[in-house]
C-alpha positions in Angstrom: -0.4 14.6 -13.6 2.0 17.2 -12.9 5.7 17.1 -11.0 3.7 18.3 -8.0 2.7 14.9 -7.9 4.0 13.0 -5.6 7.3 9.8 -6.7 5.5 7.5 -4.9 2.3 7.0 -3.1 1.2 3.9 -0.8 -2.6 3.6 -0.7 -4.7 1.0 1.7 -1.7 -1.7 1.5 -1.9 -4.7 3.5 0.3 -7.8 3.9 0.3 -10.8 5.5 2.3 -14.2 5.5 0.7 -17.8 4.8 2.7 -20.7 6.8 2.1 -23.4 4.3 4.0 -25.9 6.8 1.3 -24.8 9.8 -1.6 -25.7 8.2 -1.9 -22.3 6.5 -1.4 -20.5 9.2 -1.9 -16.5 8.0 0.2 -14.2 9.6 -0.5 -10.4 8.8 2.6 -8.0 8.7 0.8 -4.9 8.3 -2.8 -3.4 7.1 -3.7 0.2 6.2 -0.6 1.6 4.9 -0.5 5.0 3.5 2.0 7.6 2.8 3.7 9.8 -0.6 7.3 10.3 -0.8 7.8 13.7 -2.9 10.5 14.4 -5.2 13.4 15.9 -2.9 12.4 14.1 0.3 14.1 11.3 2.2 11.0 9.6 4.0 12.3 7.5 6.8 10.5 4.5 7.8 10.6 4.2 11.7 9.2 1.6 14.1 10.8 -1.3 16.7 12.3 -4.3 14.5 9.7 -6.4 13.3 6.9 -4.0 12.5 7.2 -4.3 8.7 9.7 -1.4 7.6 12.2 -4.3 5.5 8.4 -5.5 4.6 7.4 -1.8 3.3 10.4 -1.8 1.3 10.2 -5.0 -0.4 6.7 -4.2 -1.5 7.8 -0.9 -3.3 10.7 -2.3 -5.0 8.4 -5.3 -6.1 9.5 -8.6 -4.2 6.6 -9.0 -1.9 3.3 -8.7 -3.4 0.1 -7.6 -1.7 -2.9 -8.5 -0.1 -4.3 -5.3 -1.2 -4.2 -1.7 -2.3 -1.8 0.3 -4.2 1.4 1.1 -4.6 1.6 3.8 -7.3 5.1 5.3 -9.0 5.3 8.3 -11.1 7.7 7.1 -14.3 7.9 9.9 -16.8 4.4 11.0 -17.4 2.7 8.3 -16.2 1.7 6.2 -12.9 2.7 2.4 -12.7 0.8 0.5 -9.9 3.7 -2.1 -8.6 0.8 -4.5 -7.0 -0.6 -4.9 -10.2 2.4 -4.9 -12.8 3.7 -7.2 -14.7 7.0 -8.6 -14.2 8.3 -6.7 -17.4 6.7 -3.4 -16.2 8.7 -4.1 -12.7 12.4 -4.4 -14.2 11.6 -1.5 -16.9 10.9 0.5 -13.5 14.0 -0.6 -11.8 16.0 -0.2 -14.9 14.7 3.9 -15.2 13.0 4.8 -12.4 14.2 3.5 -8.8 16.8 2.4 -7.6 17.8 0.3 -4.2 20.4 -0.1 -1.9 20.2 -3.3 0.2 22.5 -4.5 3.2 23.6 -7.1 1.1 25.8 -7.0 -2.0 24.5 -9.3 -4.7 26.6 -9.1 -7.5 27.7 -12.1 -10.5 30.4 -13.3 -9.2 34.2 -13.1 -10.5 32.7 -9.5 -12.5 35.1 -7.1 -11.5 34.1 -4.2 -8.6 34.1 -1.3 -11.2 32.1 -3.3 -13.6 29.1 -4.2 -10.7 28.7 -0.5 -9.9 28.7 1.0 -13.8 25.7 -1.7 -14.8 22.5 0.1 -13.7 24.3 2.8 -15.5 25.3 1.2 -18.3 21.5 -0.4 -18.3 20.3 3.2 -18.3 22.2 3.6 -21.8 24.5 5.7 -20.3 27.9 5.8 -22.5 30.7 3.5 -21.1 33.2 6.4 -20.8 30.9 8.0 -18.8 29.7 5.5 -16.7 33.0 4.8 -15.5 34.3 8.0 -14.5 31.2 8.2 -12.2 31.8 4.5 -10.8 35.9 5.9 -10.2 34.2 9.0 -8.6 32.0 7.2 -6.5 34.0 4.8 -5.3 36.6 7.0 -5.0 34.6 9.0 -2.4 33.4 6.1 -0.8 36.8 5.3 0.0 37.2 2.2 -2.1 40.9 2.0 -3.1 41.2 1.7 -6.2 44.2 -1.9 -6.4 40.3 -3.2 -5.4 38.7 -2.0 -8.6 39.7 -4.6 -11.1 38.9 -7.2 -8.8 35.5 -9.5 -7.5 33.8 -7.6 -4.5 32.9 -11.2 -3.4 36.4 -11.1 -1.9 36.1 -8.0 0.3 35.1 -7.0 3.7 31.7 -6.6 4.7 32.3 -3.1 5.2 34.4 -2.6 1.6 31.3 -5.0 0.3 28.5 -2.7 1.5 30.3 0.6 0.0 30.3 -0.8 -3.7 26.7 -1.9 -2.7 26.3 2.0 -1.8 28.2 3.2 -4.8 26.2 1.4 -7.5 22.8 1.5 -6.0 23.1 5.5 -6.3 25.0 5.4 -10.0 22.6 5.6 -12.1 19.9 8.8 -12.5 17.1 7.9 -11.0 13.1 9.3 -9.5 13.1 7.0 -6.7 15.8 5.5 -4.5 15.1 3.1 -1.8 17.4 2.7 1.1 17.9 -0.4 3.3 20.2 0.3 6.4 22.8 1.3 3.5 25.5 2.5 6.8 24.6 -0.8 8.6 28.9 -2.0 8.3 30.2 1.3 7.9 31.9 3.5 10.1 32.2 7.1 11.2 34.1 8.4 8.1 32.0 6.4 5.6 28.6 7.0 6.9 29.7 10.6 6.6 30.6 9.8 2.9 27.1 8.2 2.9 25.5 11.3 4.4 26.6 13.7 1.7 25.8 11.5 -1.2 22.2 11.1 0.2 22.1 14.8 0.4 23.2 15.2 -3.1 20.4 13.1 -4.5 17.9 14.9 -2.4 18.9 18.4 -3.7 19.0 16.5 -6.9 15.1 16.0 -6.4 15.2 12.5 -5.8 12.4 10.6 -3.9 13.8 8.6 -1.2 12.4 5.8 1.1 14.7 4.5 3.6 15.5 2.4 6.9 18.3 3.8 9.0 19.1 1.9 12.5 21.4 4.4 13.2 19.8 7.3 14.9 22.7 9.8 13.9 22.3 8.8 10.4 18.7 8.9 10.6 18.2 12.6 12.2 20.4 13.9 9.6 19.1 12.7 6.4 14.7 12.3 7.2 12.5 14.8 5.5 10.3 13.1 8.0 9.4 9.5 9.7 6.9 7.5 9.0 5.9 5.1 12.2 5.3 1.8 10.7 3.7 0.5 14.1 0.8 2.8 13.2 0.2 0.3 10.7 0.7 -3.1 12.9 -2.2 -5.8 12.5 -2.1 -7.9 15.6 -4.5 -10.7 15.1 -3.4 -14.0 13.6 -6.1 -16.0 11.9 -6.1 -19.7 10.6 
């Protein structure tokens, strides 16, 4: 295996739904999947709401599992399989290897803003000095003011919510950064803010898989799309 290689590859993968409260209705999602995210790309996932992109995503970062194939990630010098790993394997990946930026800010509630974005850094074993001069940077850039830091994001604006969301999904180093709609409540300025950092991490080499609603956003920051309705299944079975 070399660096050639690519940060992620997704090989045959299909999903599907069972409604349990319909008699076991199966639903499928999607079937055939297949593409490689390389270090230094930002592969988009494109296709009408619905067609599986959130699915896609959930699948790589390990929530979903599958019906079949593989989903392969290069971590160091090796190539972890999420369909088939353990639950330990999964959080040892997300703890050095990706990274993910949801819509949604789940964070412990009452922990203070600037401690929720320094823990995948701190997690890392990054030192705490450190740590928190890049939260201040980052938050700083994201336009955060700082009265907010020493205080619960819980009590922000969805907006102020979804750019400590931004900031601490992209804290930590990591090979593989997956992007949920991560300028969804944002405005011109911020996505800007967004932009650059996204930028940053691709000149940085890393591997990016994202879902951008926002066309502007999204023509600025794909390597390339990947049309997840290529991959629709339309037949529901019993």
């Amino acid at each position: 295996m070399t660096h050639s290689d690519p940060v992620l590859s997704v090989e045959g993968v299909a999903k599907s739904f069972v409604m349990h409260l319909r008699g076991g209705l199966t639903i499928p999602v999607v079937g055939d999947v297949a593409f490689t995210v390389a270090a230094g790309e930002c592969v988009v996932l494109g296709g009408p709401s619905g067609a599986g992109k959130s699915s896609i995503l959930k699948m790589v970062w390990g929530n979903y599992g599958i019906d079949r194939g593989a989903i392969r990630v290069r971590s160091a010098d090796r190539l972890v399989d999420v369909a088939t790993a353990t639950p330990r394997e999964i959080l040892g990946l997300r703890r050095t290897t990706m990274g993910y930026v949801s819509q949604f800010l789940r964070a412990v509630p009452r922990v203070a803003t600037l401690d929720v974005v320094m823990e995948p850094a701190l997690a890392q074993g990054l030192a705490e000095t450190e740590a928190r001069a890049r939260a201040q940077g980052l938050l700083t850039r994201l336009n955060v003011p700082e009265r907010l830091w020493t205080l619960p994001p819980a009590t922000f604006s969805g907006g102020e919510q979804q750019r400590v969301n931004i900031a601490r999904g992209l804290i930590a180093d990591v090979d593989l950064l997956l992007l949920d709609e991560p300028t969804a409540s944002l405005d011109a300025a911020n996505r800007a803010v967004v932009v650059d950092l996204i930028e940053a991490k691709k000149a940085a080499g890393v591997a990016m898989l994202g879902i951008f609603h926002d066309g502007d956003v999204r023509d600025r920051v794909a390597t390339r799309i990947v049309d997840v309705s290529a991959f629709a299944v339309r037949e529901i079975a019993a």
